[in-house]
N, CA and C atoms as an extended XYZ file, in Angstrom:
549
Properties=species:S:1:pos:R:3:atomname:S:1:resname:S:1:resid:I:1 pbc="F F F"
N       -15.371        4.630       -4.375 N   UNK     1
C       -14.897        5.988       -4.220 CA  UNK     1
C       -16.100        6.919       -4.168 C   UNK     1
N       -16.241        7.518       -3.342 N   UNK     2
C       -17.181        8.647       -2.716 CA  UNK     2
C       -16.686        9.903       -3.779 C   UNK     2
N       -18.150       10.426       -4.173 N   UNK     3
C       -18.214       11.777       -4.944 CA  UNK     3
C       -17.593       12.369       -4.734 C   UNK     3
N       -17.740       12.778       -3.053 N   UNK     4
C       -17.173       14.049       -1.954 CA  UNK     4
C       -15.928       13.388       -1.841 C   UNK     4
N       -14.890       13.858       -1.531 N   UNK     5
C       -13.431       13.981       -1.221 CA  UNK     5
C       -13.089       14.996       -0.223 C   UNK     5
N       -12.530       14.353        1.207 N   UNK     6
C       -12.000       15.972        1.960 CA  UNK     6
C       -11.060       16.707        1.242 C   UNK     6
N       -10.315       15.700        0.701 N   UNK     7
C        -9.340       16.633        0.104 CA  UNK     7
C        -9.234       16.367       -1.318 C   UNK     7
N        -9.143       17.290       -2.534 N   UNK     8
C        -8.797       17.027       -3.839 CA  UNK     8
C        -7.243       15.846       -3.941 C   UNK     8
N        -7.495       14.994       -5.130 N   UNK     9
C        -6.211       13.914       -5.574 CA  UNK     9
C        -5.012       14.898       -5.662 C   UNK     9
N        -5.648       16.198       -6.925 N   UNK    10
C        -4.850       16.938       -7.706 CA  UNK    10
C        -3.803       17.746       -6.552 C   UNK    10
N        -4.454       17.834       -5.302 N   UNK    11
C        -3.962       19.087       -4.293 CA  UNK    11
C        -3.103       17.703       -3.761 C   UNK    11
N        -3.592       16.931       -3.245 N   UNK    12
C        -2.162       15.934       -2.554 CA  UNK    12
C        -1.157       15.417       -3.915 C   UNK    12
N        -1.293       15.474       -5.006 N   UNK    13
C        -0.420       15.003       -5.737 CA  UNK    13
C         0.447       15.885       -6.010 C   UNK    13
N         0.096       16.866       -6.006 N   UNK    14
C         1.069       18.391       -5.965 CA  UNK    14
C         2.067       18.500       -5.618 C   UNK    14
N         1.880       17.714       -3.830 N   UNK    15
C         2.395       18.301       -2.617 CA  UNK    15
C         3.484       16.588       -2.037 C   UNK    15
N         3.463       15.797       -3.123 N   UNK    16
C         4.316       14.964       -3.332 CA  UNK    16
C         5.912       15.126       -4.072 C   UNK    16
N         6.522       14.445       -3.542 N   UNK    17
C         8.078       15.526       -3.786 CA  UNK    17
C         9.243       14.039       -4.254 C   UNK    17
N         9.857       13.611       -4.923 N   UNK    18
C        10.854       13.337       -4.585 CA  UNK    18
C        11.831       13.509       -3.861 C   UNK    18
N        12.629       12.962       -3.370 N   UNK    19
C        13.502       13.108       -2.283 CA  UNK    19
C        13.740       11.848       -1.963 C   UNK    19
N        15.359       11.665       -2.141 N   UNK    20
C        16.811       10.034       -1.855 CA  UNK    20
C        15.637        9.242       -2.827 C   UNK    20
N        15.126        9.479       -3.656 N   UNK    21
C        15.244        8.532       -4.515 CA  UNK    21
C        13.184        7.907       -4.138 C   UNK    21
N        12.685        8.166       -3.209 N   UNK    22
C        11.432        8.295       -2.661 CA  UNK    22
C        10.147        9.583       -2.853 C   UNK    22
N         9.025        8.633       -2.744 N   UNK    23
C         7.837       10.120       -3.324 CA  UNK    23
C         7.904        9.827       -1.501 C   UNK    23
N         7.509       11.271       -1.182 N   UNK    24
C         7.215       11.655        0.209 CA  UNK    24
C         6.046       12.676        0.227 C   UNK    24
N         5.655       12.934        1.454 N   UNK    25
C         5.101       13.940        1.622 CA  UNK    25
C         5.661       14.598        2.982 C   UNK    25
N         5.930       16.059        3.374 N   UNK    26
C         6.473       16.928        4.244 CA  UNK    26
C         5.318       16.844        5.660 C   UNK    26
N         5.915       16.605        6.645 N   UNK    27
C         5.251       16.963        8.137 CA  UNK    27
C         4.364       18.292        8.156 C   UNK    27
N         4.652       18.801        7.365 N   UNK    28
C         4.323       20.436        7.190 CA  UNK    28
C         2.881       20.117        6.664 C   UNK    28
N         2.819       19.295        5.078 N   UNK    29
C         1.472       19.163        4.177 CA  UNK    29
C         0.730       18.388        4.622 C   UNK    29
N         1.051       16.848        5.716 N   UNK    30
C         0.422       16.150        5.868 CA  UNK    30
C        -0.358       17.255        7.134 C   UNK    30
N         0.203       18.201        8.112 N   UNK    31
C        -0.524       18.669        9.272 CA  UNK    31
C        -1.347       19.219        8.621 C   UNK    31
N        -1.155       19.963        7.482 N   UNK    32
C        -2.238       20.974        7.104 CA  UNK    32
C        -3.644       20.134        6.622 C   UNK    32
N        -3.474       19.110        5.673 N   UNK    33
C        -4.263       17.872        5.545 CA  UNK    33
C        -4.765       17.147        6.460 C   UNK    33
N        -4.155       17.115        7.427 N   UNK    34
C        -4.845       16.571        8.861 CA  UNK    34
C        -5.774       17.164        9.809 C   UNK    34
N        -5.099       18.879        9.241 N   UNK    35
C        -6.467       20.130       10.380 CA  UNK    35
C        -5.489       20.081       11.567 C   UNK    35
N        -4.299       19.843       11.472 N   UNK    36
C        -3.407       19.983       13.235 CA  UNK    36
C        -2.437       20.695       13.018 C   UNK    36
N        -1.847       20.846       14.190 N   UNK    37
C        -0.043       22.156       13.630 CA  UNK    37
C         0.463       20.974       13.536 C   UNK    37
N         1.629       21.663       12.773 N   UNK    38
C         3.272       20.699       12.446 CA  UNK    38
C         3.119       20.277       13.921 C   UNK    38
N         3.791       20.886       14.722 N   UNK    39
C         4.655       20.508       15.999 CA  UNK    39
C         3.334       19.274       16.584 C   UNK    39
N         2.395       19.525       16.481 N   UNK    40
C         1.488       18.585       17.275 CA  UNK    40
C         1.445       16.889       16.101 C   UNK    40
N         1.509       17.008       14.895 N   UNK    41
C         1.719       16.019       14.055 CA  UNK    41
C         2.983       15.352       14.465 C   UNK    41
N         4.470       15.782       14.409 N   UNK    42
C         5.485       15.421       14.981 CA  UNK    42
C         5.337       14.865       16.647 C   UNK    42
N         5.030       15.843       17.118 N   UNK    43
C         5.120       15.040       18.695 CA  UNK    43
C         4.281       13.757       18.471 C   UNK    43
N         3.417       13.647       18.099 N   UNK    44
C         2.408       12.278       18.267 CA  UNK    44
C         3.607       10.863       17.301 C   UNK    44
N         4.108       11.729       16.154 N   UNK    45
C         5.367       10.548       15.935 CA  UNK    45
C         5.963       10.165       16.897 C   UNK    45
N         6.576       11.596       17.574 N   UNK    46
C         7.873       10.675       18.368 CA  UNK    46
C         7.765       10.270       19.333 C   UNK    46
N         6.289       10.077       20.003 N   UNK    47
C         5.583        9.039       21.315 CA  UNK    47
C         5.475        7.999       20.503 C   UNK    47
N         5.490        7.793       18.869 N   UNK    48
C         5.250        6.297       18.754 CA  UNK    48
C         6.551        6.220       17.711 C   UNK    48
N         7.897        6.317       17.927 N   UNK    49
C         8.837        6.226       17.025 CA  UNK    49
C         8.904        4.962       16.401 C   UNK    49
N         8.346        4.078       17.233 N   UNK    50
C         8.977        2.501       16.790 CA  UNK    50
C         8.290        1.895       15.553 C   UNK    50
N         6.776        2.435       15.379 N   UNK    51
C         6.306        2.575       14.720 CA  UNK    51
C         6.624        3.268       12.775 C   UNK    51
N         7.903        4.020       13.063 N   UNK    52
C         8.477        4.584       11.835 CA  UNK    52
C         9.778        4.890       11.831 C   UNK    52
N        10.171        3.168       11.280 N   UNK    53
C        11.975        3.043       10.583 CA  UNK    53
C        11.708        3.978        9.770 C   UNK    53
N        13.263        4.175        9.305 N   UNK    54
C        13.766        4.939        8.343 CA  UNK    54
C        12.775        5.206        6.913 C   UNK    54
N        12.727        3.953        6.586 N   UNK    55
C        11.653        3.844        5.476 CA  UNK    55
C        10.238        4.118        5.202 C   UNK    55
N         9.788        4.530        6.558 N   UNK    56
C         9.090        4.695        6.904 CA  UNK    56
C         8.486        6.227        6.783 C   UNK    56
N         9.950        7.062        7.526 N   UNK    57
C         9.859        8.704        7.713 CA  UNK    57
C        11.563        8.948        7.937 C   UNK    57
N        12.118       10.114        7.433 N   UNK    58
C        13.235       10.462        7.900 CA  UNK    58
C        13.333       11.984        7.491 C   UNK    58
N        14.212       12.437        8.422 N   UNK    59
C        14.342       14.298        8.450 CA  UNK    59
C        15.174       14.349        7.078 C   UNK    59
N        14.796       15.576        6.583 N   UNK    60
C        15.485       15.918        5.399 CA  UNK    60
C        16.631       17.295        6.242 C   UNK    60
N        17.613       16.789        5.429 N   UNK    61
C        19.199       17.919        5.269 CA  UNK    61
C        18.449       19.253        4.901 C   UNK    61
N        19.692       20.042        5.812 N   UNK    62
C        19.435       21.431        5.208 CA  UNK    62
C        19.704       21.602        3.723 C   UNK    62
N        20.681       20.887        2.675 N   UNK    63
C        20.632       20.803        1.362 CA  UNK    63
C        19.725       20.416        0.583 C   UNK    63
N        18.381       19.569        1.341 N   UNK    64
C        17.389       19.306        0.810 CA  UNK    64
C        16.111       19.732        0.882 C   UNK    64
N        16.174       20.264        2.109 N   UNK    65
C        15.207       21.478        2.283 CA  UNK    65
C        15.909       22.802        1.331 C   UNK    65
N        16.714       22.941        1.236 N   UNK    66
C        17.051       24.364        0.341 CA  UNK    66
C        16.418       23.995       -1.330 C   UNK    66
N        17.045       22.722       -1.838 N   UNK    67
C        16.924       22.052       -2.869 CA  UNK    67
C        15.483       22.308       -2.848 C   UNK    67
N        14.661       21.374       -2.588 N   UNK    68
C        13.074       21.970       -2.146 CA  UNK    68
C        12.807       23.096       -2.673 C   UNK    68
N        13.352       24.079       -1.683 N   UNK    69
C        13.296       25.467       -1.542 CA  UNK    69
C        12.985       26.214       -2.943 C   UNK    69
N        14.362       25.641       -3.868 N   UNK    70
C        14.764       26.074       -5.069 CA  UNK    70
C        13.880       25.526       -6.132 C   UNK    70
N        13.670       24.534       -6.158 N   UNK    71
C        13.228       23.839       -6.752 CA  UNK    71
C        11.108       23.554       -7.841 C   UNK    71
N        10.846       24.091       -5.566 N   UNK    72
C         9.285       23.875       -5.693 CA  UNK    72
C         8.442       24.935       -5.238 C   UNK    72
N         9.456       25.980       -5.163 N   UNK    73
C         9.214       26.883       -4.446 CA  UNK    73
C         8.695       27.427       -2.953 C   UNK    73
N         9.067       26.211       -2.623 N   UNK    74
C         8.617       25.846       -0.961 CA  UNK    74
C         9.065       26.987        0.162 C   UNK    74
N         8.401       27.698        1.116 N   UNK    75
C         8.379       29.468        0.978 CA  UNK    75
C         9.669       29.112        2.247 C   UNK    75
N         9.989       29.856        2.578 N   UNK    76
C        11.536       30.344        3.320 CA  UNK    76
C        10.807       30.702        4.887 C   UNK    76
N        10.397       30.089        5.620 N   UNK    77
C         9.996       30.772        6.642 CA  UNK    77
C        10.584       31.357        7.842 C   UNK    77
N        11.532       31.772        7.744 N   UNK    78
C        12.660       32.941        7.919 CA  UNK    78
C        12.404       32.916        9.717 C   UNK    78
N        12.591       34.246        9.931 N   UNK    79
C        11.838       34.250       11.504 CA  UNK    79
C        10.975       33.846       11.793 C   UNK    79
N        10.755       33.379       12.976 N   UNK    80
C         9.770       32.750       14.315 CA  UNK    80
C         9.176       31.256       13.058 C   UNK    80
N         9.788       30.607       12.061 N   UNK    81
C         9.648       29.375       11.410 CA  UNK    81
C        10.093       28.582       11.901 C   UNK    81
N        10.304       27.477       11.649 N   UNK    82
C        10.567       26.404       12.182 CA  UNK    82
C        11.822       26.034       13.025 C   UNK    82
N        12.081       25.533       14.061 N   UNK    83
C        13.401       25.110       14.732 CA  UNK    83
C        14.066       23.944       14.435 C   UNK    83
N        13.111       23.317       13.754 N   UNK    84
C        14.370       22.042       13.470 CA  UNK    84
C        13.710       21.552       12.143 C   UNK    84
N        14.493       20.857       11.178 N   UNK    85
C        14.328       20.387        9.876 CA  UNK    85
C        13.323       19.810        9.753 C   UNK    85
N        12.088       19.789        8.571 N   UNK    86
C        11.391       19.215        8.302 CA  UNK    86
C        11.504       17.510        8.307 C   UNK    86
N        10.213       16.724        8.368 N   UNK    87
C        10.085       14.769        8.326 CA  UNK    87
C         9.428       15.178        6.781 C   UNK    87
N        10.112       13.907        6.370 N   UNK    88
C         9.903       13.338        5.085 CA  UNK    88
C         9.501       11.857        5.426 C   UNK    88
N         7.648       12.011        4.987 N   UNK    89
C         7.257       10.716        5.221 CA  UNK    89
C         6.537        9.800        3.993 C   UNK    89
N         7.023        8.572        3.465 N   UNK    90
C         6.769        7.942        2.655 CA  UNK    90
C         5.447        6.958        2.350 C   UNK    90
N         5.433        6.711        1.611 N   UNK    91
C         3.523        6.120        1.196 CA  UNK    91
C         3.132        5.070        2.851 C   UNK    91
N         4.138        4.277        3.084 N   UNK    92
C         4.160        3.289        4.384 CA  UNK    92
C         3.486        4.417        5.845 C   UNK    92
N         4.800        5.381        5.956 N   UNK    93
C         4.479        6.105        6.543 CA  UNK    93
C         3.591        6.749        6.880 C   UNK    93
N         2.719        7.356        5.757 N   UNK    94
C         1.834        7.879        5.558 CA  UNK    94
C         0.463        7.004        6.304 C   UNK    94
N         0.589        5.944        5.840 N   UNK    95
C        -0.126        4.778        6.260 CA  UNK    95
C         0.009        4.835        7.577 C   UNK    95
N         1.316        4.005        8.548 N   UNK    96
C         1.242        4.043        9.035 CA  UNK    96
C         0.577        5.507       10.558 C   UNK    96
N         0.656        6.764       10.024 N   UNK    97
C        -0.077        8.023       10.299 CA  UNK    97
C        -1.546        7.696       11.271 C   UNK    97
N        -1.932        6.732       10.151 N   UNK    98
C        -3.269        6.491       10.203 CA  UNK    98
C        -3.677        5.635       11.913 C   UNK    98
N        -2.922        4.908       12.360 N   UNK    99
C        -2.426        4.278       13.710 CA  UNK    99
C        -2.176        5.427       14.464 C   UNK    99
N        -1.672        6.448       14.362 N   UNK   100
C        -1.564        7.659       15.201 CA  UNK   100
C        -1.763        8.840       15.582 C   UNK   100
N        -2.836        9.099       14.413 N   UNK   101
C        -3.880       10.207       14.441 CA  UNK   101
C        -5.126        9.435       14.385 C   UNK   101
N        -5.714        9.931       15.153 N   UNK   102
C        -7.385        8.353       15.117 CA  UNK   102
C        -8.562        9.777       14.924 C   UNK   102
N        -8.248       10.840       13.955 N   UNK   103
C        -9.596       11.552       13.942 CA  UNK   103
C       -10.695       10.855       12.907 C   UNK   103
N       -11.061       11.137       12.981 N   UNK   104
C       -12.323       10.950       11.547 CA  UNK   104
C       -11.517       11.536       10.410 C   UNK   104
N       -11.328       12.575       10.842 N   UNK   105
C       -10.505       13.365        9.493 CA  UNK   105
C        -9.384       13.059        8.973 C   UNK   105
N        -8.580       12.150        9.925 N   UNK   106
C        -7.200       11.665       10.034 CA  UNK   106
C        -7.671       10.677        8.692 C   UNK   106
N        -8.591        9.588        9.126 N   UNK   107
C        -9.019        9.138        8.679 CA  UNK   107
C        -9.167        8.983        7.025 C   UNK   107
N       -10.196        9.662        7.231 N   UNK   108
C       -10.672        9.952        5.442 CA  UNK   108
C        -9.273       10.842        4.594 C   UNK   108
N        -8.599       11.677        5.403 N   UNK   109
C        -7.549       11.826        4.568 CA  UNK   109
C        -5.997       10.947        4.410 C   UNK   109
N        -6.204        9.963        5.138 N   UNK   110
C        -5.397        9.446        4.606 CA  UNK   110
C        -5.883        8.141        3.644 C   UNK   110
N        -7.187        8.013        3.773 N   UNK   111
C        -7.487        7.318        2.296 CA  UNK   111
C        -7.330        8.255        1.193 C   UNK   111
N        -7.808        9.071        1.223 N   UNK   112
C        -7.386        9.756       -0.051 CA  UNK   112
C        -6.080       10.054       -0.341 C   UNK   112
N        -4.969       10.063        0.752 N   UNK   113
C        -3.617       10.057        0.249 CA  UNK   113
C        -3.314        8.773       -0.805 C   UNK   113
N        -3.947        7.779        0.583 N   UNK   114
C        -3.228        6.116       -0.411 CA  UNK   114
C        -3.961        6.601       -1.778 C   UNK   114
N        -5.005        7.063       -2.125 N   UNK   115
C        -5.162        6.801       -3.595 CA  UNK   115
C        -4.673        7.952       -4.207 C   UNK   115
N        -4.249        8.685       -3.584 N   UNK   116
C        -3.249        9.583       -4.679 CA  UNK   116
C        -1.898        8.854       -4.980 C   UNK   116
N        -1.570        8.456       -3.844 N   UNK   117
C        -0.348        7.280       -4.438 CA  UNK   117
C        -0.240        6.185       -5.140 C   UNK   117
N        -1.478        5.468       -4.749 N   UNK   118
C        -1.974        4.736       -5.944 CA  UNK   118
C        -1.741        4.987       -7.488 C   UNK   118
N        -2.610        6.698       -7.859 N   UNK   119
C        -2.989        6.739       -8.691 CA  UNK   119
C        -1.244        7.075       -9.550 C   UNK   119
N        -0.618        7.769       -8.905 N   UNK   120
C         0.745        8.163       -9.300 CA  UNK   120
C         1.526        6.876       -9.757 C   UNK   120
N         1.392        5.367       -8.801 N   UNK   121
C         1.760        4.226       -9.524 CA  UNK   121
C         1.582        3.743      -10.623 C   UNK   121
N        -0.097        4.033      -10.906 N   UNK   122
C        -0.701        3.347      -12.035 CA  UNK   122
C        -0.224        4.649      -13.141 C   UNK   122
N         0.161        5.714      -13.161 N   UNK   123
C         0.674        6.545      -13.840 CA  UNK   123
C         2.405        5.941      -14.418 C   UNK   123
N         3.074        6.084      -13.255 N   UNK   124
C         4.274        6.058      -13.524 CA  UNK   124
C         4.077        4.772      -14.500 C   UNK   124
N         3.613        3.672      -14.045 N   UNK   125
C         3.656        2.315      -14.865 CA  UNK   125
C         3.014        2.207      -16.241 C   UNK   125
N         2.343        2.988      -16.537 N   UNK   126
C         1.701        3.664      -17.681 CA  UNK   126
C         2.550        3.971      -18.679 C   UNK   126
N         3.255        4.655      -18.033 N   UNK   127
C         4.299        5.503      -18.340 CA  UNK   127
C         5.790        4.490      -19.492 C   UNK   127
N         5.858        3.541      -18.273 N   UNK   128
C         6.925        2.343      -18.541 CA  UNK   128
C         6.440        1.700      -19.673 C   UNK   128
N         5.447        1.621      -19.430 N   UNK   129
C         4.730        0.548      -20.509 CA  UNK   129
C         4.724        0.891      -21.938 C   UNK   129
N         4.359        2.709      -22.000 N   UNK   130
C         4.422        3.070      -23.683 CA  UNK   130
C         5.904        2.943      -23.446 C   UNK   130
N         6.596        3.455      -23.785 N   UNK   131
C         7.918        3.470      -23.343 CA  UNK   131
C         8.839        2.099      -24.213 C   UNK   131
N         8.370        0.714      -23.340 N   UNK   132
C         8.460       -0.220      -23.777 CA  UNK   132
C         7.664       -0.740      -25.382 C   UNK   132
N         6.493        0.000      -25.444 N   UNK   133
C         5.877       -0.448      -26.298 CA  UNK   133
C         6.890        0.241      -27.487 C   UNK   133
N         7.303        1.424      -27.936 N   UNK   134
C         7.391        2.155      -28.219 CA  UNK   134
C         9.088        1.855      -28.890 C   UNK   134
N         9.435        1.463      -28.037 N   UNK   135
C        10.984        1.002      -28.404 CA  UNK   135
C        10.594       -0.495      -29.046 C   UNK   135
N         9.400       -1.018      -29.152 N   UNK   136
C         9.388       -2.127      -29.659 CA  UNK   136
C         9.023       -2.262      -31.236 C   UNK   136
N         7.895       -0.991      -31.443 N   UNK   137
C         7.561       -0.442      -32.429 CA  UNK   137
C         9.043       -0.015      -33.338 C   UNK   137
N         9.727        0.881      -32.560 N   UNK   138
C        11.075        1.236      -33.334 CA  UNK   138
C        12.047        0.256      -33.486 C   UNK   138
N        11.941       -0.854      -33.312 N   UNK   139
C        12.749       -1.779      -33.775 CA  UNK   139
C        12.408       -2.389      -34.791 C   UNK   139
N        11.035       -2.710      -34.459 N   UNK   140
C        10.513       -3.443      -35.724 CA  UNK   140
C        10.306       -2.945      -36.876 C   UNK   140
N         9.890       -1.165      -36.967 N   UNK   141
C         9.811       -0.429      -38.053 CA  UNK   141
C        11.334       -0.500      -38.748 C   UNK   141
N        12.773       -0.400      -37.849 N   UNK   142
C        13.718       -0.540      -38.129 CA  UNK   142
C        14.373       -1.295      -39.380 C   UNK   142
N        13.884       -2.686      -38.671 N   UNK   143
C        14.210       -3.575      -39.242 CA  UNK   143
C        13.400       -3.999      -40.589 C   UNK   143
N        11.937       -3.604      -41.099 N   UNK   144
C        11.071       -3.375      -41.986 CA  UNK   144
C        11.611       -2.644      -42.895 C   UNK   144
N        12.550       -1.052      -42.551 N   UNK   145
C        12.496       -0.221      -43.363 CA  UNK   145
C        13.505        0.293      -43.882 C   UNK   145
N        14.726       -0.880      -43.197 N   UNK   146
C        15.836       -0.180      -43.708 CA  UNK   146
C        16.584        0.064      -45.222 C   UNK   146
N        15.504       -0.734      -45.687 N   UNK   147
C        16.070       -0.682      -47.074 CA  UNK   147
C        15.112        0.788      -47.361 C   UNK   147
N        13.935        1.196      -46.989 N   UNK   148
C        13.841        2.568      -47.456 CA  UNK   148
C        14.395        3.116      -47.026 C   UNK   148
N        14.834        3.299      -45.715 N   UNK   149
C        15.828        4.478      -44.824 CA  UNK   149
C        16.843        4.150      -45.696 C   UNK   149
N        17.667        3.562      -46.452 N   UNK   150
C        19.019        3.317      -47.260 CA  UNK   150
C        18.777        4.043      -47.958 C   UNK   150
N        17.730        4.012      -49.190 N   UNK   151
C        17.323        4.743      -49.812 CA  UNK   151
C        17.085        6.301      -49.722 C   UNK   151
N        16.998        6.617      -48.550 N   UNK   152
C        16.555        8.159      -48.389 CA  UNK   152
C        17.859        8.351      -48.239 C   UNK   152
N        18.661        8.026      -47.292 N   UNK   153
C        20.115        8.187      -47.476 CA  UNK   153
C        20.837        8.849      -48.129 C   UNK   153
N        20.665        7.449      -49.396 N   UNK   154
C        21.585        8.150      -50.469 CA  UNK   154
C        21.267        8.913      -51.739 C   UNK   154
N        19.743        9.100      -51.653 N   UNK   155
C        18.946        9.986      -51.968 CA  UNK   155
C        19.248       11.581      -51.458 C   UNK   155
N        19.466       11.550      -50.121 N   UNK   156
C        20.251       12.686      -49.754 CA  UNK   156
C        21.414       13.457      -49.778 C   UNK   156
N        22.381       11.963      -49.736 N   UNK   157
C        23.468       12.470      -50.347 CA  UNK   157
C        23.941       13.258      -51.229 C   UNK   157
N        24.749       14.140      -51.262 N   UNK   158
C        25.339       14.575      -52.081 CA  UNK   158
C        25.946       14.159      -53.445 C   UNK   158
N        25.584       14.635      -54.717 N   UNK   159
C        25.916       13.982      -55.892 CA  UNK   159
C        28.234       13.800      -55.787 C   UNK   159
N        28.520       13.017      -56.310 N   UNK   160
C        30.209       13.566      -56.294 CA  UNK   160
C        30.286       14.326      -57.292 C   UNK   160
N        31.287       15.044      -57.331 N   UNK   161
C        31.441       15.941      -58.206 CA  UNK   161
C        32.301       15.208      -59.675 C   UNK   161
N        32.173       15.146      -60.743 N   UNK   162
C        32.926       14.776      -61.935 CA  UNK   162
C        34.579       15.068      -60.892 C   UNK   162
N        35.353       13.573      -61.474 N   UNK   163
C        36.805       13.926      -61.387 CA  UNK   163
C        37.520       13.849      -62.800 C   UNK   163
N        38.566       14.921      -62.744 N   UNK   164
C        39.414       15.103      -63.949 CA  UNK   164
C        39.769       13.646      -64.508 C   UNK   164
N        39.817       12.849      -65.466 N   UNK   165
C        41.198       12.289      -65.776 CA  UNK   165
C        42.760       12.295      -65.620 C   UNK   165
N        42.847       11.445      -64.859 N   UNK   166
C        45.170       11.055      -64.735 CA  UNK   166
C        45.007       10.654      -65.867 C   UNK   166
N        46.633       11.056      -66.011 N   UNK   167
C        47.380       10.688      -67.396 CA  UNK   167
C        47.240       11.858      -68.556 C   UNK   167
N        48.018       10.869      -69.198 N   UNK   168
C        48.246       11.600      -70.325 CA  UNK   168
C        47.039       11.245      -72.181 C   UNK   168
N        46.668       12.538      -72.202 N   UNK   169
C        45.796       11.953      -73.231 CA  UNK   169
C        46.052       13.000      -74.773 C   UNK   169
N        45.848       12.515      -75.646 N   UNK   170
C        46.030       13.078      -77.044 CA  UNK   170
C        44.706       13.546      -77.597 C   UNK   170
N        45.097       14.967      -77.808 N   UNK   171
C        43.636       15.463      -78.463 CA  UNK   171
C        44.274       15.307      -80.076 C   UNK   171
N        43.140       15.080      -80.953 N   UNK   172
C        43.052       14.883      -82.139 CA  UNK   172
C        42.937       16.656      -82.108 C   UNK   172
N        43.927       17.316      -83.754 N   UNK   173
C        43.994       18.256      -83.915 CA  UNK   173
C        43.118       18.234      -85.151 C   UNK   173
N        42.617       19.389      -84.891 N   UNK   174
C        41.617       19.092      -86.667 CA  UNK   174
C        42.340       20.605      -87.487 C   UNK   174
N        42.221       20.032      -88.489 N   UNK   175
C        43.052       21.191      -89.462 CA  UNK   175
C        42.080       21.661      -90.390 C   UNK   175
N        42.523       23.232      -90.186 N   UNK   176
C        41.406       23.861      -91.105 CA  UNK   176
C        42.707       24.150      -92.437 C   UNK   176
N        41.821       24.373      -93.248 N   UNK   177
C        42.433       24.918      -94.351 CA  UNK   177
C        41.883       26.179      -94.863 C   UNK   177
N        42.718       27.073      -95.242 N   UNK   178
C        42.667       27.965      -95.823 CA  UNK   178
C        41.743       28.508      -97.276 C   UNK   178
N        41.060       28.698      -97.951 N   UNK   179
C        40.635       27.945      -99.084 CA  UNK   179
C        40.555       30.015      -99.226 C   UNK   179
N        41.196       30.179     -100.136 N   UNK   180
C        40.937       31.369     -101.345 CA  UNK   180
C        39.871       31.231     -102.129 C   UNK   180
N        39.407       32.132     -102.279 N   UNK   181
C        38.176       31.849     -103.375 CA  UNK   181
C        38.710       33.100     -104.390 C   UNK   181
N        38.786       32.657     -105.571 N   UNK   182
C        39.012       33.148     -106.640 CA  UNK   182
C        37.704       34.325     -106.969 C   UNK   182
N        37.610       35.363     -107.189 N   UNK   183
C        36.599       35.748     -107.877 CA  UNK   183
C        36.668       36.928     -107.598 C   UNK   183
């Protein structure tokens, strides 16, 4: 890995989105990353469509561009913006890019994409791993401690309150006596 970077990790990891369940990146971020317009990034797809199944790249819904919208704050470009729905293109995709933009720049930025995706893998799995560790820890502390956790319990608990006696019971009467004193 080279010092220099055309493009920062932090700025393409940004600009990574979920969407159907996939990290993508928008026709929109990859042109700007590429140094080309949208429309000229797209046309060079769809001279090589065969090149990108579904899994590859697919247009996002107007509910998902709004979602977006709402979401990531992705700006509204209202008049003279776009005519037809944004491509949503996936790590493959992305790759595959690289076959159909042949700049230098095309180039070097889409290595630095793959290792932003990379690096987001070795994250997410990171991720799984405490996770797992973590629920393993809490079982075992579980099972170690339940006799103190019992203890705090009923340590916490509330005392019961004294209950009356049922039935019937006889109080002993004590008798005073009277006693005069003479004098």
């Amino acid at each position: 890995m080279s010092e220099y970077s055309i493009v920062p990790a932090e700025r393409i990891q940004n600009c990574i989105y979920l969407v159907r369940g996939q990290k993508v990146l928008l026709d929109r971020t990859l042109a700007e990353l590429y140094g080309v317009e949208t429309g000229a990034l797209n046309r060079a797809v769809q001279r090589n469509r065969s090149r990108f199944p579904d899994d590859f790249m697919f247009q996002l819904t107007e509910d998902e561009v709004e979602s977006l919208r709402c979401q990531f704050g992705i700006s509204n470009e209202g008049r003279g913006g776009r005519r037809y729905l944004p491509y949503a293109f996936t790590e493959q995709g992305v790759a595959m890019l690289s076959s159909v933009l042949r700049s230098p720049r095309a180039e070097q930025v889409n290595i630095e994409i793959m290792r932003a995706f990379v690096k987001l893998r070795q994250m997410l799995a990171t991720h799984v791993e405490l996770a797992r560790k973590l629920e393993n820890l809490e079982k075992k502390h579980d099972a170690q401690f339940k006799v103190v956790f019992e203890a705090i319990r009923q340590l916490m608990a509330p005392p019961e309150p004294p209950r009356k006696p049922i039935g019937f019971h006889v109080r002993e009467r004590q008798s005073t006596y009277w006693v005069k004193r003479n004098g």
